[in-house]
Residue frames relative to the residue before (quaternion, step in Angstrom):
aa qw qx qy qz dx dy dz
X 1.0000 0.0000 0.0000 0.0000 0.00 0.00 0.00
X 0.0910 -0.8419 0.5300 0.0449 3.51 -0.75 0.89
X 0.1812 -0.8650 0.4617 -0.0754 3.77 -0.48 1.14
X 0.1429 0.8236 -0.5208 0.1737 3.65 -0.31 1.04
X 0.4141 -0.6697 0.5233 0.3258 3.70 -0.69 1.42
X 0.0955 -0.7215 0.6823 -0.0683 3.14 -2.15 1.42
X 0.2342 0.8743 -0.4241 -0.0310 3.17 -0.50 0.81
X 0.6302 -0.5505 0.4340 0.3338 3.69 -1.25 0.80
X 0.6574 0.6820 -0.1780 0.2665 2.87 0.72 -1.94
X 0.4275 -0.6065 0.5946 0.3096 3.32 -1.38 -0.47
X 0.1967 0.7572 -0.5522 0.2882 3.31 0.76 1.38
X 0.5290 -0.5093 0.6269 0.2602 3.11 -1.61 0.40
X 0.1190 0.7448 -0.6309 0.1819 3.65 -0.35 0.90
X 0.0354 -0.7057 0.6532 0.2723 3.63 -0.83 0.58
X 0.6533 -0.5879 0.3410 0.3337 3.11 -1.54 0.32
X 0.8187 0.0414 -0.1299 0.5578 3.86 -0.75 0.84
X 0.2133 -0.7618 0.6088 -0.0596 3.57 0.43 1.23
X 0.0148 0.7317 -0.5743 -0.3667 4.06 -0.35 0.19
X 0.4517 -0.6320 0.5921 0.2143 3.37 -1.84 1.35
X 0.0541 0.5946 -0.7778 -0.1963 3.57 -1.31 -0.51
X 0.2924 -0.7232 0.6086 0.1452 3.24 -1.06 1.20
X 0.2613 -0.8049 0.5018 0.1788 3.77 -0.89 0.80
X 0.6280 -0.0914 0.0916 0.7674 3.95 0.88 -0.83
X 0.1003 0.6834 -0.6942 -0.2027 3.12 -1.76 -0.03
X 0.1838 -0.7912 0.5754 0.0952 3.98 -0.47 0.63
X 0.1821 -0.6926 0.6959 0.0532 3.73 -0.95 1.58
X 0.2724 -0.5307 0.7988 0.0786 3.60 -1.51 1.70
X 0.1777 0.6871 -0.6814 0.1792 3.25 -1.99 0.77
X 0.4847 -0.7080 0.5053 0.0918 2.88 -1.28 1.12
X 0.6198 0.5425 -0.2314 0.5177 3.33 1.53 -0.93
X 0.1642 -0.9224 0.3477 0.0364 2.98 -1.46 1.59
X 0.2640 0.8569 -0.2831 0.3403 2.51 2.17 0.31
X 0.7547 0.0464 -0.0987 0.6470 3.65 0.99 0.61
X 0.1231 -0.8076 0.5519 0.1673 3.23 -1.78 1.00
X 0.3322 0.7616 -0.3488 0.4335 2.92 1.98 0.11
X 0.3697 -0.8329 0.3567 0.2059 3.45 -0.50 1.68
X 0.5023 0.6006 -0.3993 0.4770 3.40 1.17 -0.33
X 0.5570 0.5851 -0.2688 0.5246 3.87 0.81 -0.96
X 0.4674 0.6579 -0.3456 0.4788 3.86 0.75 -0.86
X 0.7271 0.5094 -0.2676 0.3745 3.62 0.21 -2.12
X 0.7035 0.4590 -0.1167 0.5298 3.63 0.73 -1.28
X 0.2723 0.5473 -0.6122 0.5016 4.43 1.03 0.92
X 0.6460 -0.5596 0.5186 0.0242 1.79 -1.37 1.75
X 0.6223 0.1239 0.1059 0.7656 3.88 1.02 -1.52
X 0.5362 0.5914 -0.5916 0.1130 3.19 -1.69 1.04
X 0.1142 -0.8388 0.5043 0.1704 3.25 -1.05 0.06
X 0.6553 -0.6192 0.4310 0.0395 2.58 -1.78 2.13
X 0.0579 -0.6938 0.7171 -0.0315 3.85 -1.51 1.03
X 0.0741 0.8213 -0.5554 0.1075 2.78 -0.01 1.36
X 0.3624 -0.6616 0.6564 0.0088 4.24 -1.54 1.12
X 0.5326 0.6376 -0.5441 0.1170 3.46 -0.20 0.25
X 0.4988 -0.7370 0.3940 0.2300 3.30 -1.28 0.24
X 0.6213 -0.5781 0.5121 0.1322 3.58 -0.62 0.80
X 0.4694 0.8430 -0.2619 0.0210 4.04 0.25 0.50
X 0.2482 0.7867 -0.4277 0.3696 2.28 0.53 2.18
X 0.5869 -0.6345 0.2284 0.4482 3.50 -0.83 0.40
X 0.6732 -0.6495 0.3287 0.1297 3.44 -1.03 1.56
X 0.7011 0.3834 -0.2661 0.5391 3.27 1.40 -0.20
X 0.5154 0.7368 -0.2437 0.3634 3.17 1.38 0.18
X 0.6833 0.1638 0.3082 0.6413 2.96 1.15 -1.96
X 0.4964 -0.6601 0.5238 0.2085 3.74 -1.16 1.40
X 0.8742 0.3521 -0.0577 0.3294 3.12 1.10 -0.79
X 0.2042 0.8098 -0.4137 0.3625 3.01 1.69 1.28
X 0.6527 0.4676 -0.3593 0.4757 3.98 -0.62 0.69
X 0.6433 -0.4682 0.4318 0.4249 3.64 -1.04 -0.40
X 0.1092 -0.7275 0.6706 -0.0959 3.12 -0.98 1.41
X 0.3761 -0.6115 0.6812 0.1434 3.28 -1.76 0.68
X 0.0613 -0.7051 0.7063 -0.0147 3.80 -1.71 0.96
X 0.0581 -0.6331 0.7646 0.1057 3.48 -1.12 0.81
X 0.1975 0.5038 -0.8409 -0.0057 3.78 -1.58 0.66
X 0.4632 -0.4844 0.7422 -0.0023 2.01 -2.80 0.69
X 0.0050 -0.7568 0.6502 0.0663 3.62 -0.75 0.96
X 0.0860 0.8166 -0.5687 0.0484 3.10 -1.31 0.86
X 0.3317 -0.8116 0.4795 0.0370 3.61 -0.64 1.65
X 0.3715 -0.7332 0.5550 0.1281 3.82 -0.72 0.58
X 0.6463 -0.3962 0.4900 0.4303 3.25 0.74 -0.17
X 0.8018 0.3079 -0.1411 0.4924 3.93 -0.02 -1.41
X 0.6541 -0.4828 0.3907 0.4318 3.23 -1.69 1.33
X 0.9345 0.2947 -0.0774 0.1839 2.94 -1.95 0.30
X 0.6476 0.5183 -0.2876 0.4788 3.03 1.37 -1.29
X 0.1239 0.8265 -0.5293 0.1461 3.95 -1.01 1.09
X 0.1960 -0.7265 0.6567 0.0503 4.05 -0.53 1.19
X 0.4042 -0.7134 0.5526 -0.1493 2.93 -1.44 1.80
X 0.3304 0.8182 -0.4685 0.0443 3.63 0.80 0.01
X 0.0848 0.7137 -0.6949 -0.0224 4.31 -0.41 1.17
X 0.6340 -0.5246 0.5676 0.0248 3.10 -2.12 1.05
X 0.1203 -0.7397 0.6605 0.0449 3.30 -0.50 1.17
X 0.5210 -0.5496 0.5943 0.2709 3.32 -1.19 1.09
X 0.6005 -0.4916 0.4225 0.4682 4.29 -1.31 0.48
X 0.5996 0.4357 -0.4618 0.4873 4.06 0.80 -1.32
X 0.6034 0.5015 -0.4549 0.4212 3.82 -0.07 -1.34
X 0.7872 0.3285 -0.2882 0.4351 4.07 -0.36 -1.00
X 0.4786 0.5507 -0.3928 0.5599 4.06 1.33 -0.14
X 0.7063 0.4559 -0.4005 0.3646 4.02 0.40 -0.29
């Protein structure tokens, strides 16, 4: 799984932040597989993701271990996919 901050907003993002991903755990209704790797590739689920930010702290707000919740969600049609991640109340204050 590969992970990389994006943003709409008018954040302050530097470019290519390095991640280290710590756990990440995939909820799903689909049962067509129990084979966690198989999970990543639902069609509909949502991602907990731990990873760690590792950069220098005076640099960037968002240096240390951080928590992500997304939602994936598929329509049916190629390609077409909705991303929806949770911003914690501090995160939506910056």
């Amino acid at each position: 799984m590969e992970i990389a901050f994006f943003s709409k907003a008018s954040r302050c993002l530097k470019a290519y932040l390095p991640l280290e991903l710590n756990s990440v755990v995939v909820e799903t209704l689909e049962d067509y597989t129990t084979e966690p790797r198989e999970k990543l590739k639902a069609d509909n689920a949502i991602f907990y993701i731990s990873y760690k930010c590792c950069t220098d702290p005076s640099l960037v707000r968002l240096a240390g271990d951080q928590l992500v919740v997304v939602r994936k969600t598929m329509d049916g049609k190629p390609e077409h996919m909705s991303l929806e991640v949770s911003l914690t109340k501090e995160q939506e204050e910056e």
